[in-house]
N, C-alpha and C positions, 0 to 999 in steps of 0.2 A: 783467703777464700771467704765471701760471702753468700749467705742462700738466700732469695728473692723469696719473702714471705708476704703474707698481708696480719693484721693482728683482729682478732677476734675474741678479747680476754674473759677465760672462764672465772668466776667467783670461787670455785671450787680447790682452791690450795690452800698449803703448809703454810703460815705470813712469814714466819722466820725464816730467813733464805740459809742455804748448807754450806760448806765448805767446796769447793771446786773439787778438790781432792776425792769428798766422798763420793761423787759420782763414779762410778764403775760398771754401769750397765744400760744397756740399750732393749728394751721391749717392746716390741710389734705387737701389734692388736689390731681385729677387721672390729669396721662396726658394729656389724649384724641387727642392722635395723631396715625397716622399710625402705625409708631415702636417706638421701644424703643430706637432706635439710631439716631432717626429722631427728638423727645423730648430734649434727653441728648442735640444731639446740639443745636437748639435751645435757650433750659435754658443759654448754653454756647457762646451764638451767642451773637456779640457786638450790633449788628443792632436792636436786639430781643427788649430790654430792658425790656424781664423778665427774672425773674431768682427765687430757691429757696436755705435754708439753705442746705434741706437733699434730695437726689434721691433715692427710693428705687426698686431696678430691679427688672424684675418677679423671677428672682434666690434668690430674696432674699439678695443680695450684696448694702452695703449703700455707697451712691458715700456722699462727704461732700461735696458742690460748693457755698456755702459764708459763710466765721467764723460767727458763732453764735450772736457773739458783734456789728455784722452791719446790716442794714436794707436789708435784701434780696426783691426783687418786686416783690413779689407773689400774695398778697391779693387786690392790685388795688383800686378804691374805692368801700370801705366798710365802714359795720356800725355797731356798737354791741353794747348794753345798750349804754353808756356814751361817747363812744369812734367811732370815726371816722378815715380813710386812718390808718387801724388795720396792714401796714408793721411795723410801728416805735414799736410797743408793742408784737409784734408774731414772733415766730420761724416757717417757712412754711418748710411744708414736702410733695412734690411730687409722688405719688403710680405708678407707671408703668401700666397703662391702659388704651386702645384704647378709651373710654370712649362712651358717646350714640350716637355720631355722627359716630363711625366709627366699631361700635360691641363690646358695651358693655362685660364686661366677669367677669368673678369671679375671685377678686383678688388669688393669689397664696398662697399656707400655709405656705411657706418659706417668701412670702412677709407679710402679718401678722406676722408672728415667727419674724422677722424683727425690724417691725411697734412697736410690743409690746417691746421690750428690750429697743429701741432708744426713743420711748415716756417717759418709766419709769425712763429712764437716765435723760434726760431735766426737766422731773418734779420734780425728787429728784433736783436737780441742780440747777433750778430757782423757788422750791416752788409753782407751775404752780395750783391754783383749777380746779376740773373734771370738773366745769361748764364754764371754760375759754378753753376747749379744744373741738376746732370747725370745721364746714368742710367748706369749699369755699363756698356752695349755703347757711348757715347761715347766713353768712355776705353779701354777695350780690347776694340775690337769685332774683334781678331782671334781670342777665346776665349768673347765673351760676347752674349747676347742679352736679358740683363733690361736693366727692368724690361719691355721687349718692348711690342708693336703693342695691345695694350688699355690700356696706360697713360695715363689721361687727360690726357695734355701741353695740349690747349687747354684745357680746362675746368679748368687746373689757372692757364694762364697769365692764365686771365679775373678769377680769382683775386689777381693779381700775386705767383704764383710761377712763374719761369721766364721763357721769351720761346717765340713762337708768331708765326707769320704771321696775317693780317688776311682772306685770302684768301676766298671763298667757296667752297664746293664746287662747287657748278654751273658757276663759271666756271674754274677748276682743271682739272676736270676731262676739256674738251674736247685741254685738251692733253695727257693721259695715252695715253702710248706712243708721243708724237708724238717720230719722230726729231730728232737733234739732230746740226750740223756737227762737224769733229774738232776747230775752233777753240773751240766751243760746249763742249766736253766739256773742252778744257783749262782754259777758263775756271769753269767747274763746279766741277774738283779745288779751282782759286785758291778758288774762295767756300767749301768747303769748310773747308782752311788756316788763312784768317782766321775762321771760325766757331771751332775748336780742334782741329779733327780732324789725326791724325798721316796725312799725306800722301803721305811721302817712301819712297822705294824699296819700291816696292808689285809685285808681282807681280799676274799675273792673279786668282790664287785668293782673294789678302790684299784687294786694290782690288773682288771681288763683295763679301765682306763688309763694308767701308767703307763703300758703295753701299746695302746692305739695312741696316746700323747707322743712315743719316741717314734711310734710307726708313720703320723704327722707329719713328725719333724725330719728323720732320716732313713722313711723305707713306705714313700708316696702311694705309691702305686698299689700297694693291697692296707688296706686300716680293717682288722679282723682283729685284734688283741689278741693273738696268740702269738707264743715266741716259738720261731722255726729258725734255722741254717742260719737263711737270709739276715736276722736281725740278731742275731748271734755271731755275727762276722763284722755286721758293721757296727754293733755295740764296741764291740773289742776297740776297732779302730780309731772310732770317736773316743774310745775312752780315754787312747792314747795320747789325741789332740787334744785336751781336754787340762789346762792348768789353771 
């Protein structure tokens, strides 16, 4: 399987290339800039000092801007289960999108159509598990909120990229806003923990965003940061999925 790129190479990587092996993660990120040619440069900008593996345009066109085998600067500091500064171990993927700073919007079906073929390529390729494959606010959802609440996570996971609950909506969502005990809510942080999420010494302000970070990712449709029923049921579940 090959994927139709064009190359556009950023200045901005690691020069010593990694082991194939260390790769084990896959991380989504929307742009959140004005344009789309405003981004590209950027990524491509010396001064920037970020940059990603893959750019994916609203056309749905994959630009490639740092070989695969080198550390692109995309994930910054991060943190997931065991694993800390998540560049040295992840291939980052860029989504063309003005993001919530500047009008949100629905990624495009060419851009998905995209997304899907170039994910499934790196995961045949470097053996990647669905539960290693993340969006930016997982790993440092104390500064970030891409790839954000229209990212198609299920539809992506039906796919078999990623992992996603089973749930149905209709039945979810009697328990939305449904309080939960304080034993209930510790147990929550725990499913969280074991999902990947950094847990530990959380203040109020850092533990809202934790809370809208997982809300994001696996309970779209309300991002309030508070933990009810709903995100207490599908904590459990993910947590299960989750090796």
């Amino acid at each position: 399987m090959t994927i139709k790129t064009s190359v556009n190479y950023s200045p901005n990587f690691s020069t010593s290339a990694r082991n194939k092996k260390k790769i084990k993660y896959i991380i989504y990120h929307y742009t959140g800039m004005r344009s789309e040619n405003k981004a590209i440069k950027r990524l491509t900008d010396l001064n920037s000092n970020v940059s990603c593996h893959y750019f994916i345009k609203r056309n749905g066109d994959i630009i490639l801007m740092v070989p695969e085998l080198h550390e692109a600067w995309h994930a910054g500091k991060s943190k997931w289960k065991k694993d800390i500064s998540l560049n040295k171990k992840s291939l980052g993927i860029e989504v063309s999108n003005k993001g919530h700073e500047f009008g949100y919007e629905n990624f495009s079906k060419d851009q998905i159509n995209s997304l899907i073929k170039l994910s499934k390529y790196l995961i045949k390729k470097y053996k990647i598990k669905a539960s290693n494959i993340l969006g930016h606010s997982d790993i440092a959802f104390e500064r970030k909120k891409d790839p954000g609440e229209k990212f198609p996570w299920s539809y992506l996971a039906n796919k078999k990229i990623g992992i996603w609950h089973k749930f149905k909506e209709e039945n979810l969502k009697k328990f939305r806003s449904k309080k939960i005990s304080n034993i209930e809510i510790i147990k929550f942080i725990k499913y969280l923990a074991k999902i990947g999420y950094l847990t530990k010494n959380l203040k109020n302000n850092k533990k809202t965003k934790l809370i809208k970070s997982f809300q994001r990712r696996f309970r779209q449709k309300l991002i309030n940061g508070k933990i009810d029923k709903e995100c207490l049921i599908i904590a459990k579940k993910i947590s299960k999925l989750s090796r």
